[in-house]
C-alpha positions in Angstrom: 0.0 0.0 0.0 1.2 3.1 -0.9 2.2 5.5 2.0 3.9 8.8 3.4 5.8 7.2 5.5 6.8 10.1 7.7 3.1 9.9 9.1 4.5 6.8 10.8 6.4 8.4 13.1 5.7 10.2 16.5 2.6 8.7 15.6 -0.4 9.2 18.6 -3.7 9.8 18.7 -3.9 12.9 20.6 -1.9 14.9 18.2 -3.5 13.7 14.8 -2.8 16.0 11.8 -3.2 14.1 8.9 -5.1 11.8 7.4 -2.4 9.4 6.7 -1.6 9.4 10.8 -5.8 9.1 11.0 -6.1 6.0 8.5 -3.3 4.5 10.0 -4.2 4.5 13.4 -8.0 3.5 12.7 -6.2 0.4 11.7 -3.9 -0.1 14.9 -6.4 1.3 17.6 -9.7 -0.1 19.0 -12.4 2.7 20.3 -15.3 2.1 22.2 -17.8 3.0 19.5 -17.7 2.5 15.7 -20.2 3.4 12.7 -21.3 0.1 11.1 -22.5 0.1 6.7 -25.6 2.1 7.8 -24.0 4.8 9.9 -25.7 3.9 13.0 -23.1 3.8 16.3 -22.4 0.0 17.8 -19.9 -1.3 20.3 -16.6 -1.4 19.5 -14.0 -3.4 21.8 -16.3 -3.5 24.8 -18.4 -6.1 24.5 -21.9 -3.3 24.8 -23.0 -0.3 26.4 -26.1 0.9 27.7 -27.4 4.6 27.8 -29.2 5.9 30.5 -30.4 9.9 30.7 -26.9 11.5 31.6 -24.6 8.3 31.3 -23.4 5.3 29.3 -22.0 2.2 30.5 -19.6 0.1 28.9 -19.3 -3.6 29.8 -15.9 -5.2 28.6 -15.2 -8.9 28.0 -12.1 -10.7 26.3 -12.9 -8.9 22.8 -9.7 -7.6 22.4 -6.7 -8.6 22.9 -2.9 -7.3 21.7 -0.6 -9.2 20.1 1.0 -10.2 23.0 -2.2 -11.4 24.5 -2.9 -8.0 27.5 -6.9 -8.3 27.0 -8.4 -4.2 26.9 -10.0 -3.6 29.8 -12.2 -0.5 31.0 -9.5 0.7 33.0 -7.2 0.7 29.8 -10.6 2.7 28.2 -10.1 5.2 31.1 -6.8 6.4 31.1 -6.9 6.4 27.6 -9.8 8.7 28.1 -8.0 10.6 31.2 -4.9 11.0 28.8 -6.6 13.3 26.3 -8.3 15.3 29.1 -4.9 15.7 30.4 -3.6 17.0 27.0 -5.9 19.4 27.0 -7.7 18.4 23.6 -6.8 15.9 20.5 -7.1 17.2 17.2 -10.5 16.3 16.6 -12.5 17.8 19.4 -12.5 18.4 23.0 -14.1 16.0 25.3 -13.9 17.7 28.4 -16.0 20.2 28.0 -18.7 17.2 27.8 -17.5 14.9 31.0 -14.6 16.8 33.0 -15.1 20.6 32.4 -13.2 21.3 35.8 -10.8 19.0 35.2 -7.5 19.9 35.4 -5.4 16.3 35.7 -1.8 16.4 37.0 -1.7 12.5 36.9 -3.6 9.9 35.2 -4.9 8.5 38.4 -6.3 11.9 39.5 -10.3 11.5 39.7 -12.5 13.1 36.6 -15.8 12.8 37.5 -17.0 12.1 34.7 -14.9 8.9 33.8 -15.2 5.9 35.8 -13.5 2.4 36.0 -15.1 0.2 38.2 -14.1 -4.1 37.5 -15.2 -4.8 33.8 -17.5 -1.5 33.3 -16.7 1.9 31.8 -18.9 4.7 33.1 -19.0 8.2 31.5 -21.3 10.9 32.9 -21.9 13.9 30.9 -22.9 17.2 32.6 -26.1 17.8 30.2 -28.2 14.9 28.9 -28.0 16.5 25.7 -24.3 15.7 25.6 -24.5 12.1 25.4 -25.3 12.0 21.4 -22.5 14.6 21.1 -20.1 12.2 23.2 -20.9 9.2 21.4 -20.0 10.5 18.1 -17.2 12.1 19.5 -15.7 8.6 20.6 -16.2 7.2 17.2 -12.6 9.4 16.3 -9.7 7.5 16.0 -8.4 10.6 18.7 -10.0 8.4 20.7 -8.3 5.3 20.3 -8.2 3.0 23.3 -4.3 2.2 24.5 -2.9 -0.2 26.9 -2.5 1.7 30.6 0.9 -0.3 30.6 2.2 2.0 27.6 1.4 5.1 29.2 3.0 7.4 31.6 0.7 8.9 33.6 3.0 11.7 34.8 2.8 13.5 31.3 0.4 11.4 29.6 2.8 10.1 26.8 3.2 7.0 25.0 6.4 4.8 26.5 6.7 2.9 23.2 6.4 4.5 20.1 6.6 0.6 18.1 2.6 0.3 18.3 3.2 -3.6 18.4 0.7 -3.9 21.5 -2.2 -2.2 20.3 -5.8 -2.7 20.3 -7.2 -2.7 16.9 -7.2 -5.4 14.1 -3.5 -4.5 13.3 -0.4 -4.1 15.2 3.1 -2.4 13.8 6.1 -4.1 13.2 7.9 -0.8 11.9 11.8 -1.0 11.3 13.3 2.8 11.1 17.0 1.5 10.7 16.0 -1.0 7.9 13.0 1.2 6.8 10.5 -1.2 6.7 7.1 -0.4 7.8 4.3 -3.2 7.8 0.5 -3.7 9.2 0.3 -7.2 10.3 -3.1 -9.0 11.4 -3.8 -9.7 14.9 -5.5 -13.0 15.2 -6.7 -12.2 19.0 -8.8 -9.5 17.8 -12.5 -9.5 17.4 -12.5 -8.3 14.1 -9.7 -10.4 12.6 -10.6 -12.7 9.9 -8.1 -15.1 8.3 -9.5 -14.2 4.6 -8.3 -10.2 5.5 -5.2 -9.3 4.5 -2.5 -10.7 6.7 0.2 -8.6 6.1 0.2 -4.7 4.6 3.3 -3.3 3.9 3.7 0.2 3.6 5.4 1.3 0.4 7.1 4.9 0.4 5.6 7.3 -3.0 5.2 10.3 -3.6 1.3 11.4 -4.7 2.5 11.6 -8.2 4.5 8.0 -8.5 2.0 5.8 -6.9 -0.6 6.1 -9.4 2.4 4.4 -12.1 3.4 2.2 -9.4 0.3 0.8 -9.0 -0.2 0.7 -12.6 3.5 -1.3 -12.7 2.6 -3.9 -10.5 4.6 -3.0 -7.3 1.7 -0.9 -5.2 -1.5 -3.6 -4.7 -3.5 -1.0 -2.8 -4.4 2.7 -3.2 -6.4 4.1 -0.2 -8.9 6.5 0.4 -6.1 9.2 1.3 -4.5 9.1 -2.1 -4.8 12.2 -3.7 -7.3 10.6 -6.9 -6.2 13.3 -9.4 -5.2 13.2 -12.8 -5.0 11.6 -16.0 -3.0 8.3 -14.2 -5.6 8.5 -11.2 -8.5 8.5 -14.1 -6.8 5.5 -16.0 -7.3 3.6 -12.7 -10.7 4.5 -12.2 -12.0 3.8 -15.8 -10.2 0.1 -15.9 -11.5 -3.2 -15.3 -8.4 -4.6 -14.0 -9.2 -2.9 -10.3 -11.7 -3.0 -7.8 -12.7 0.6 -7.0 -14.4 2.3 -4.0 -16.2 5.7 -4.1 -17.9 7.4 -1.4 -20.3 9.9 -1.4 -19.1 13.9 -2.6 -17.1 14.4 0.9 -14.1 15.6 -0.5 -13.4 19.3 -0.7 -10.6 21.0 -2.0 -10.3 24.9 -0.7 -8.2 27.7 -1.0 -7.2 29.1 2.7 -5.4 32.3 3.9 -2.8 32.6 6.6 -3.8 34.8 9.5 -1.2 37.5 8.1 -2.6 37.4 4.2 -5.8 38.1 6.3 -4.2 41.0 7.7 -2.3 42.5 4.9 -5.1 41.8 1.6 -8.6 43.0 1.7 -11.3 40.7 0.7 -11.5 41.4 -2.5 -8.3 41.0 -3.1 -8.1 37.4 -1.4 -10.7 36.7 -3.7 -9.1 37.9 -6.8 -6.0 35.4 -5.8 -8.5 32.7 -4.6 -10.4 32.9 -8.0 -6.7 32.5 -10.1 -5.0 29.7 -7.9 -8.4 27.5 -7.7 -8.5 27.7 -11.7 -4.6 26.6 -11.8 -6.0 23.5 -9.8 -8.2 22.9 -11.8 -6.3 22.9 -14.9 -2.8 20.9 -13.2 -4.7 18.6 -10.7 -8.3 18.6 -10.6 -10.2 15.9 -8.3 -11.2 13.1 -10.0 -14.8 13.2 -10.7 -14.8 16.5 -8.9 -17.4 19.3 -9.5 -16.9 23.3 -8.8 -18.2 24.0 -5.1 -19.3 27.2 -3.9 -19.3 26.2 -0.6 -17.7 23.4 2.2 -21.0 22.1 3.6 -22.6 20.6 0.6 -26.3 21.7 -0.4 -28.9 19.8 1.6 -26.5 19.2 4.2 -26.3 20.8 8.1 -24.7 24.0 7.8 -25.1 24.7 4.3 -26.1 27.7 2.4 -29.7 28.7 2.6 -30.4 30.7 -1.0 -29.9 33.9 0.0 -27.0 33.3 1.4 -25.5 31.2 -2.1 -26.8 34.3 -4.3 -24.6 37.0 -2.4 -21.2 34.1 -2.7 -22.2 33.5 -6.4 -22.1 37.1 -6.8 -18.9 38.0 -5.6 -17.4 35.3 -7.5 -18.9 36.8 -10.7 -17.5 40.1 -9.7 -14.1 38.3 -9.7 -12.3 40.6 -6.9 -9.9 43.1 -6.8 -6.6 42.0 -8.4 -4.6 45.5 -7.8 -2.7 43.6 -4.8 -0.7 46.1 -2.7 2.3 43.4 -2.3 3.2 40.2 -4.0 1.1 37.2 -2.3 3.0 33.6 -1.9 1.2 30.3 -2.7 3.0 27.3 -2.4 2.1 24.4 -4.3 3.1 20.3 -3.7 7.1 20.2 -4.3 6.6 18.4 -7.5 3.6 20.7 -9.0 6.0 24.1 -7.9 7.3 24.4 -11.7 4.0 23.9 -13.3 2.2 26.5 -11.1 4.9 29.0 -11.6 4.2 29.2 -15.4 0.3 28.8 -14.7 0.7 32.1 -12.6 3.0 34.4 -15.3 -0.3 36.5 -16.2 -0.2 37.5 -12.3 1.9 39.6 -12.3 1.9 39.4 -7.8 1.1 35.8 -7.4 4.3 34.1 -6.8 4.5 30.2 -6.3 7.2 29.5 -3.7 8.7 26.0 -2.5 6.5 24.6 0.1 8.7 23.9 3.4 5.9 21.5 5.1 2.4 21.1 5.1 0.5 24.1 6.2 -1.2 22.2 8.7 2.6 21.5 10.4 3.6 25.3 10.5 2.4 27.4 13.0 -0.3 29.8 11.7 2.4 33.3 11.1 4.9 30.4 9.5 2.4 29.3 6.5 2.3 30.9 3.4 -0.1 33.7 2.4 -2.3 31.0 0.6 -2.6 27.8 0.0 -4.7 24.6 -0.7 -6.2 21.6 1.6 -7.9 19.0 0.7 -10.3 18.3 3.6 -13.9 16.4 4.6 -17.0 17.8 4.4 -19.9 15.7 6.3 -23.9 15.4 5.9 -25.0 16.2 9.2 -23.5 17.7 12.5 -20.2 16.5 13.7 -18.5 17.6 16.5 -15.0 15.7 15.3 -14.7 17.5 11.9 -15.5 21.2 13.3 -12.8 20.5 16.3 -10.3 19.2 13.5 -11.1 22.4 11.5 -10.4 24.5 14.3 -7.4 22.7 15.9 -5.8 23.1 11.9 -6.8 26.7 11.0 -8.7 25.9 8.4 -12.0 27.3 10.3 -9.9 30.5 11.3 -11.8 34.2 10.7 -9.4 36.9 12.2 -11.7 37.9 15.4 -13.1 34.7 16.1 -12.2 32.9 19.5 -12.7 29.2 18.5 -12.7 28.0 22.1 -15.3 30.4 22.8 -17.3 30.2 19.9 -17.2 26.1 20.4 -17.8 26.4 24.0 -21.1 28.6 23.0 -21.8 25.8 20.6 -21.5 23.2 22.8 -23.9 25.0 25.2 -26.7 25.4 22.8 -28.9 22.9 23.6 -31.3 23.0 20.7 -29.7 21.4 17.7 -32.1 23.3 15.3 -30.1 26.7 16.9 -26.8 24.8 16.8 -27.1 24.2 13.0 -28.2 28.0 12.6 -24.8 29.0 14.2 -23.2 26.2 12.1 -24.1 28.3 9.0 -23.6 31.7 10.2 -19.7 30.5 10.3 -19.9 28.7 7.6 -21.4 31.9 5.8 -19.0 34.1 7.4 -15.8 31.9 6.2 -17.2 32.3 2.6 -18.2 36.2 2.4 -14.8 37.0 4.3 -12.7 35.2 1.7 -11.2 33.5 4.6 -11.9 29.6 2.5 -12.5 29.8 -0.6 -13.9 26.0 -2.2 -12.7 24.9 -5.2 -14.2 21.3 -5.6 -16.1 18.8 -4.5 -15.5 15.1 -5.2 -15.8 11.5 -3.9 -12.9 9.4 -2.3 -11.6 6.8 -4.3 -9.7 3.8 -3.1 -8.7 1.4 -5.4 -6.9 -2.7 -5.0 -5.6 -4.9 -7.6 -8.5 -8.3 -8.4 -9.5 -10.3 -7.1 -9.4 -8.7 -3.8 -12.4 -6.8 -2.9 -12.5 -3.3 -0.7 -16.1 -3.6 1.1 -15.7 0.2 2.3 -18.2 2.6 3.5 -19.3 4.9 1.0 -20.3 7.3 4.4 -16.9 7.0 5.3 -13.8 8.8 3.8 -10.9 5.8 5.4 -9.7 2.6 4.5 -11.0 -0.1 6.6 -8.1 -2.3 5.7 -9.6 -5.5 7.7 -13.2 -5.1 5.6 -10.5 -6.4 2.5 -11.6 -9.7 1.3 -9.7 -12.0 -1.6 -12.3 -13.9 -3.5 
């Protein structure tokens, strides 16, 4: 399987960036809930749970059990838990707020009244009864990944062995950095192992433009769900009856975004005027696969959307096409391999510069990043907690005097989900008309695997389930 193999290391679940380090560790960790083909929440590596008005209890059994044979327990569930209260937040949401407001942990046996161990049962006790929908979702992240308490220090809350051999998913690690050689292999003392799954998934180092060839060539067997699907070689793939391929619904957006200081230094219209000339060098050099023009990151007919009024006024300054009379030049930087090809698709701007990209913007602190540039990101259907914490945690959901803790503590608070959606578009709204996100497209996510093995994926769900793989 083709993979950026620098998501592989310092890999946790509390400090999730990408969707590499997310795919992978949905793989490696257990949670205690999980979506099933319908999108409706069941147990994951307890054997149930049982809601009550302000609490749900998880009963654990032998379910799961590392590769090394430590069965998960609840009290494994809890300092996992504990850990990312202690961390403050992962990068997909903040459960505190929901369970241990007050909590302020200085050790991962300090008490947090809202998460309980007691023998084989888990108990979490939200503060409002309307919280426990929120939570459950919430735990559905891979943030929330379930660890051994035997590989965590409870002084700090970090992982003792970075290896992720004991783990409590499907898959375990065996990753070599000397010899670099990086490999998923099956745990047979798991609940969801199956011996027709793939045993063994080695991780092949490519870059986003090589893999499509490689796996044309014979020497990649599976692309996932976080390959980029652009292009004529990602098209070949799609169109051929030589693959198996998975698509899920329209839940990948590509966007134009603006550093906090290109929101400082360019007006609107001018961001607009630069958003409007990068998103159609995208679309020329590496448009989505399938992808269609989006006005806006919450698709129509989904929560948070655009209501009519709203789409008219963001149609409208598109049409007007911004003010392109920029008072400095304004830096975009492109993939490493795509810098060449943006700088000639830019000549006719005479202050749109392409520059070499020294990470991913996501990795640079918000000042560090470049005055624009593009992420390719989810959108969702209906409210989630997980993408809107992810958003903010990244700076893609960043408008220059919003406080996000404040603004998703209010959110939180709201108890009506009809007047939680309404503030769900107002920032959606306000991201668009500021210029601060600017959509590009809109497109499924592909995976694709070499017959006769068969995916089996979600079409709700934008990762690679890698033990849903079957070989006829």
């Amino acid at each position: 399987m083709a993979y950026e193999i620098s998501s592989t290391k310092d890999l946790d679940p509390a400090t999730i960036v990408t969707a590499q380090q997310y795919n992978l560790l949905r793989n490696l960790y257990g949670r205690l809930v999980d979506y099933d083909a319908n999108s409706q929440l069941i147990s994951g590596i307890a054997e149930s749970f049982v809601t009550q008005a302000n609490s749900v209890t998880f009963t654990f059994g032998e379910k799961a059990k590392t590769i090394d044979g430590h069965i998960i327990t609840a009290r494994d569930a809890e300092v996992s838990l504990k850990r990312i209260i202690m961390k403050g937040r992962s990068g997909h949401g903040d459960i505190r707020r929901l369970i241990c407001p007050e909590a302020r942990l200085k050790n991962l046996d300090d008490p947090c009244k809202g998460i309980k161990s007691i023998e084989n049962k888990l108990i979490l006790t939200v503060e409002k009864s309307y919280y426990l929908p929120l939570l459950l979702e919430v735990l559905e992240s891979a943030d929330f990944s379930i660890i051994p308490e035997t590989n965590i220090d409870k002084t700090n809350g970090s992982l003792k062995d970075q290896t992720h051999r004991n783990t409590s998913g499907p898959y375990y690690a065996d990753f070599n950095f000397q010899t670099n050689s990086y490999s998923l292999k099956a745990n047979p003392h798991h609940y969801l192992f199956n011996i027709d799954m793939p045993q063994e998934v080695k991780l092949i180092p490519e870059s986003a433009q090589n893999q499509y060839l490689e796996f044309i060539n014979g020497k990649i067997d599976l692309l996932p769900t976080t390959s980029m699907f652009s292009g004529v070689d990602a098209k070949k793939i799609i169109d051929s009856d030589e693959y198996e391929i998975h698509e899920t619904l329209p839940l990948k957006v590509m966007s134009v975004h603006f550093s906090p200081r290109a929101m400082r230094d360019f007006t609107p219209a001018q961001r607009l005027s630069a958003a409007i000339a990068i998103g159609k060098a995208f679309e020329k050099l590496s448009p989505l696969s399938n992808g269609k023009p989006a006005l806006q990151f919450f698709q129509p007919t989904s929560e948070g959307s655009l209501n009519s009024s709203q789409l008219k006024e963001i149609q409208s300054m598109r049409e007007n096409g911004g003010d392109s009379n920029l008072p400095k030049p304004m830096e975009y930087a492109p993939q490493k391999q795509q810098l060449e090809d943006y700088r000639k698709e830019l000549l006719n701007y005479s202050k749109l510069r392409a520059i070499s990209r020294k990470a991913p913007p996501y990795n640079l602190a918000p000042d560090e990043r470049p005055d624009i540039y593009g992420v390719v990101n989810d959108s969702a259907w209906t409210e989630d907690l997980n993408l809107l914490g992810y958003n903010f945690q990244v700076g893609t959901f960043e408008l220059p005097n919003l406080d996000n803790d404040k603004w998703f503590a209010d959110y939180i608070a709201t108890e009506d989900r009809a007047e939680r959606i309404k503030k769900l578009n107002a920032l959606h709204f306000e991201l668009l008309r500021t210029v601060s996100m600017f959509p590009v497209q809109v497109a499924p996510y592909y995976a694709a695997i070499k017959k006769p093995w068969r995916l089996n994926q979600f079409k709700t769900a934008a990762g690679t389930r890698l033990w849903l793989i079957r070989k006829n």
